[in-house]
C-alpha positions as CSV (number, residue, x, y, z in Angstrom):
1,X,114.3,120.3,89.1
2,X,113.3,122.3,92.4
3,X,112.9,120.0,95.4
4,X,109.1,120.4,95.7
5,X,109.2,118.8,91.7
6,X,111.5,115.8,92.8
7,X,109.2,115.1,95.8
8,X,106.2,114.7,93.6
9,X,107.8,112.9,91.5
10,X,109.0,110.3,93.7
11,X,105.6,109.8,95.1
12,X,104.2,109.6,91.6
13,X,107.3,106.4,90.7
14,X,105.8,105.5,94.5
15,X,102.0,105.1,93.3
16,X,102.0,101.3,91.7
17,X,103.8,99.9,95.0
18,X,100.8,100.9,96.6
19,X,98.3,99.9,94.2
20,X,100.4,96.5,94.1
21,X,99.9,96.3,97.7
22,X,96.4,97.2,97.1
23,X,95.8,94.2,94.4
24,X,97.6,91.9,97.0
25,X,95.4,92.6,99.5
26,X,92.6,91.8,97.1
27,X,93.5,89.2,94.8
28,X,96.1,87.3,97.4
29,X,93.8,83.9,97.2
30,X,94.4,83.7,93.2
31,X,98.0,83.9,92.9
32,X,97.4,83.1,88.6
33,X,95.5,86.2,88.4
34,X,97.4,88.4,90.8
35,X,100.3,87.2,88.4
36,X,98.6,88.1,85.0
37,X,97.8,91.5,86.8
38,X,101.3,92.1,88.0
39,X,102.6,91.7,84.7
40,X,100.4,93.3,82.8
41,X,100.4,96.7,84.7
42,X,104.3,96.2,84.7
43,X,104.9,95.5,81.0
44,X,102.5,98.2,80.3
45,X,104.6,100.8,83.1
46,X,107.7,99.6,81.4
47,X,106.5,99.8,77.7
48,X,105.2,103.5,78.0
49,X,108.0,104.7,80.2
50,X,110.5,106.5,77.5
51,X,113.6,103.8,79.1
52,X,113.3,100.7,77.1
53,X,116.4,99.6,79.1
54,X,113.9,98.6,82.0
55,X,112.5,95.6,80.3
56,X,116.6,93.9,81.1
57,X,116.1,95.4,84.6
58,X,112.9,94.4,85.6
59,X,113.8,90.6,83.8
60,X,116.9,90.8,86.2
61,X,115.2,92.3,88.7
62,X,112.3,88.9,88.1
63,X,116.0,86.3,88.5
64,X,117.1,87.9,91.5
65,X,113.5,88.2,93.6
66,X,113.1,84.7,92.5
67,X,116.5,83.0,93.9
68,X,116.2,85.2,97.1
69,X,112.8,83.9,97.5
70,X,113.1,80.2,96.5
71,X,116.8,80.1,98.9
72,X,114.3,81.8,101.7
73,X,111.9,79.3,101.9
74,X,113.6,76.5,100.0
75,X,117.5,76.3,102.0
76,X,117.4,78.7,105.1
77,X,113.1,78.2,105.7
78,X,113.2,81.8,107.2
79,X,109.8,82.6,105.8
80,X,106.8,80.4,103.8
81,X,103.9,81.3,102.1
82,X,100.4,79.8,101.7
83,X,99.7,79.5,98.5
84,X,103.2,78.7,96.9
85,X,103.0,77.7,93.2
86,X,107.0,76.8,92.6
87,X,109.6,76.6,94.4
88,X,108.0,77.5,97.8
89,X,106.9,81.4,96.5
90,X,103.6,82.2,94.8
91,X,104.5,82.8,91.0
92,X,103.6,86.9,90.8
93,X,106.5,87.3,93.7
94,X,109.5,87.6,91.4
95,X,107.4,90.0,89.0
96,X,106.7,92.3,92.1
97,X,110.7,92.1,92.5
98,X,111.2,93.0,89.2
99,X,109.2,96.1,89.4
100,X,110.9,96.9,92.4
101,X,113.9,97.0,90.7
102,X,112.5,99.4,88.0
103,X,110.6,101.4,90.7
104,X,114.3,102.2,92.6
105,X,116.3,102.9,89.2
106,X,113.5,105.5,88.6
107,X,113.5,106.8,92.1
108,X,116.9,106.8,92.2
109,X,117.3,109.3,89.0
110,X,115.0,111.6,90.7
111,X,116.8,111.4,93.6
112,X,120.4,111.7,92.0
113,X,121.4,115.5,92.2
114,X,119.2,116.0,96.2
C-alpha cells in the first residue's frame, strides 16, 4: 500500500471521531440519546467492518473508558461532568472509549509497515 493510500485511509478510520465530536456538540444535553446514537453508529461500524474480533475490543475498550472515567471523577475528582448519569460520567462516555479503541487497532494496521 503506497503512502498516499495509507494516508487516506487513516483519515477515512479518522471520519466518525469527528462526526462523534460533531453529535456531541449537538446532542450534549440528552446524554440517553447521544448514547443510543453512539452505539448504534458503533455497532453498525463494527458489524460491517470485515473484523468481527472488534465487538471483544470495543466491549473492552467500553470496561476500560468506564473505570478510567468513574476513578477520574469518582477517587482522584480531577475532572466532572454536568450531566453525569452513573458513576460521575454521562452513560455514552465509555461507548466513545470503546470506539476509540477500535478506531486505534484500525489505524494502527494501516499504520503497521510506514
Amino acid at each position: 500500500m503506497k503512502l498516499t493510500e495509507k494516508i487516506s485511509k487513516v483519515f477515512i478510520e479518522t471520519l466518525p471521531i469527528f462526526f462523534g465530536i460533531l453529535l456531541s456538540y449537538l446532542f450534549w444535553e440528552n446524554n440517553m440519546l447521544l448514547f443510543i446514537i453512539y452505539l448504534a453508529l458503533t455497532l453498525g461500524l463494527i458489524y460491517f467492518h470485515k473484523d468481527k474480533i472488534e465487538f471483544i475490543i470495543f466491549a473492552y475498550g467500553i470496561l476500560v473508558g468506564a473505570i478510567v472515567e468513574i476513578i477520574g471523577t469518582q477517587v482522584s475528582g480531577y475532572q466532572s461532568f454536568t450531566k453525569p448519569d452513573f458513576g460521575g460520567i454521562p452513560i455514552w462516555l465509555p461507548v466513545v472509549w470503546g470506539y476509540g479503541f477500535v478506531a486505534m487497532k484500525r489505524i494502527s494496521f494501516v499504520l503497521k509497515n510506514l
